[in-house]
C-alpha positions in Angstrom: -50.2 -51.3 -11.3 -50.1 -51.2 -7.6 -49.8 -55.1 -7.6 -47.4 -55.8 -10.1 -44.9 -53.5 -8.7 -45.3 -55.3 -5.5 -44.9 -58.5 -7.3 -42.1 -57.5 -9.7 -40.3 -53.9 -8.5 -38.3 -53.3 -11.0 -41.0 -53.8 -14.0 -40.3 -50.7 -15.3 -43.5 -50.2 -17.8 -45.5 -50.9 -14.6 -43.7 -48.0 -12.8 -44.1 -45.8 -16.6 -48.3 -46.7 -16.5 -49.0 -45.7 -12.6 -47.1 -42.4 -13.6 -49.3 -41.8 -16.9 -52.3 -42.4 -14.8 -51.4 -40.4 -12.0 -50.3 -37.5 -14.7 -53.9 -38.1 -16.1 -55.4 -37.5 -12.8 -53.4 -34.7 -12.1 -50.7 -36.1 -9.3 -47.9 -34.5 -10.9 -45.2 -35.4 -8.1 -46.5 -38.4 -7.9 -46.6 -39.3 -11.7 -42.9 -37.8 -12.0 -42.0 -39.7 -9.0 -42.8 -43.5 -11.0 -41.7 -42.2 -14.4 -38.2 -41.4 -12.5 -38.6 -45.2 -11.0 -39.2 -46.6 -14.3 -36.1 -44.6 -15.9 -33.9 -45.9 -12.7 -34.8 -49.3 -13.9 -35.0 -49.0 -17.8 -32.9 -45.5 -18.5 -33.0 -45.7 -22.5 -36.7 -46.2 -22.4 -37.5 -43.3 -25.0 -41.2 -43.0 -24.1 -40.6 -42.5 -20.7 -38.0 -39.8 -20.8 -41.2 -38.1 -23.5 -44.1 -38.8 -20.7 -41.4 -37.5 -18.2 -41.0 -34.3 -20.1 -44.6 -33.5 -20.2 -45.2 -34.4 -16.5 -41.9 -31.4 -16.0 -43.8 -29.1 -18.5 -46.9 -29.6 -16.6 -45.0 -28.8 -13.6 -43.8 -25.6 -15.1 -39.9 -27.1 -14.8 -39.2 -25.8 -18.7 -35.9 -26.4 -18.0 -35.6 -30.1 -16.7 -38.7 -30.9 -19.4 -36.5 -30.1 -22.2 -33.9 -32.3 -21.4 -36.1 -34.9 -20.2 -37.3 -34.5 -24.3 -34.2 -34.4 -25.6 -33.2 -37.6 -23.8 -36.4 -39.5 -25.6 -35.4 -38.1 -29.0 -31.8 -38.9 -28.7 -32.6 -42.4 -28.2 -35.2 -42.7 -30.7 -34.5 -40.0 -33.5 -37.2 -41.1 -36.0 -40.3 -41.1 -34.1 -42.2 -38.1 -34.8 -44.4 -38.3 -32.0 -41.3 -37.6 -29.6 -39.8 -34.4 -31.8 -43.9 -33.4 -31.2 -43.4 -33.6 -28.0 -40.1 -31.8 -27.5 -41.7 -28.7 -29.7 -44.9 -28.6 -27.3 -42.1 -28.0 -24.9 -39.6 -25.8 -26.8 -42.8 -23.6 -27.3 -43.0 -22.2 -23.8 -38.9 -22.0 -22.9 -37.2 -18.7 -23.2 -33.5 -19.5 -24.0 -31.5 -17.4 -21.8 -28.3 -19.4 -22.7 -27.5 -22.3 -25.6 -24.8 -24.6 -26.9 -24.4 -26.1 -30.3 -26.0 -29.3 -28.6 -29.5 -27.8 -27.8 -29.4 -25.4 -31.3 -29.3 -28.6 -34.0 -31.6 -30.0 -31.6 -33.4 -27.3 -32.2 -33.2 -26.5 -36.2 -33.9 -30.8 -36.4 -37.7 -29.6 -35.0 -38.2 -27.8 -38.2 -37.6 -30.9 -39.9 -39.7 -32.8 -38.3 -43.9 -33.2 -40.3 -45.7 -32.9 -37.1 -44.2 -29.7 -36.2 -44.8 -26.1 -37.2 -42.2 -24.3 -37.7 -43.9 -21.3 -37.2 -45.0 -22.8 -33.2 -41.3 -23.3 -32.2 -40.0 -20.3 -34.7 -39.5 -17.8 -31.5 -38.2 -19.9 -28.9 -35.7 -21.4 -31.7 -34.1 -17.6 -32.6 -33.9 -16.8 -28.8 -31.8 -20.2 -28.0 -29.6 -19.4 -31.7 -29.1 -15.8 -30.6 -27.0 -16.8 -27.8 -24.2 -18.6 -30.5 -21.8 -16.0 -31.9 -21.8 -17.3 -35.5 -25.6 -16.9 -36.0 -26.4 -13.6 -34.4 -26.7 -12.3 -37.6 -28.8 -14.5 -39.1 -31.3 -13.8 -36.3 -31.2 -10.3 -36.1 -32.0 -10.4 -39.9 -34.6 -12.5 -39.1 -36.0 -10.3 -36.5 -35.7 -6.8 -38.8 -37.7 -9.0 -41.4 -40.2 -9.8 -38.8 -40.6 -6.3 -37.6 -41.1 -4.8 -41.3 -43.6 -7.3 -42.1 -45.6 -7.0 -38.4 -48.4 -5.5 -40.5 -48.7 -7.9 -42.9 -51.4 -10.1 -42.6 -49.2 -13.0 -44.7 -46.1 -11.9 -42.7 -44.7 -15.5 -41.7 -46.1 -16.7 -45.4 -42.5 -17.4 -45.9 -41.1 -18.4 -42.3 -40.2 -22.1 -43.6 -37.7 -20.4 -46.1 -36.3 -18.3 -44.2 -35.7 -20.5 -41.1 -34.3 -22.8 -43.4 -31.7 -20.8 -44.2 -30.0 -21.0 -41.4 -27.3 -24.1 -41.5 -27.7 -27.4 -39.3 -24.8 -27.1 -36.7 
């Protein structure tokens, strides 16, 4: 990769593979380092803006992850494998603010066949808990939760019920 960045240094996908090899090997400030080059040189390349993201999560930057997976599924809303990759991130942020942006964002993951809804369930009602018009909604949520806790099939129904709440 080395050699064809020194040839050609702005081929981004050369950049994008030294950073998934680096982020195989563990060089996460390296790795981040070349998937930024390769997004300074090809910004609405969706898979980098995804390999970015995990490289962040790795990292423990929740916060710059999640828009780094955001970006990727914004610019290439039907690919599964990037929603997947915005849950695996969703999964380990505790919202301590949202907008109406990041919540359909959010509800579109339940959409999504390779995601759980069950996974992403908690950090989705902390992120809508912060928006006025479905505080409600959540804390219903929550009280039905809490009444089922001993109920070995307590989330048997968690697809209906997060359904229920409307797409922004």
């Amino acid at each position: 990769y080395l050699q064809a960045i020194a040839i050609k240094p702005d081929y981004a996908e050369a950049h994008s593979d030294l950073g998934a090899a680096l982020h195989e090997l563990g060089e996460l400030d390296e790795a981040v380092a070349r998937y930024r080059q390769a997004l300074a040189i090809r910004p609405d390349h969706a898979e980098v803006h995804h390999n970015l993201g995990n490289a962040l999560r790795d990292q423990g930057l929740l916060a710059d992850a999640l828009n780094s997976q955001r970006r990727a599924v914004a610019l290439k809303p039907g690919d599964d494998f990037l929603w997947a990759g915005l849950a695996a991130t969703v999964e380990r942020v505790s919202f301590s603010a949202a907008d109406e942006d990041l919540c359909r964002d959010l509800l579109q993951l339940l959409a999504r066949p390779t995601v759980r809804p069950y996974d992403v369930a908690p950090a989705i009602l902390g992120a809508l808990r912060h928006l006025p018009q479905f505080a409600s909604v959540v804390a219903e949520w929550e009280a039905a939760e809490a009444a089922e806790a001993n109920n070995p099939i307590a989330f048997a129904d968690m697809d209906r019920r997060l359904s229920a709440i409307p797409l922004l």
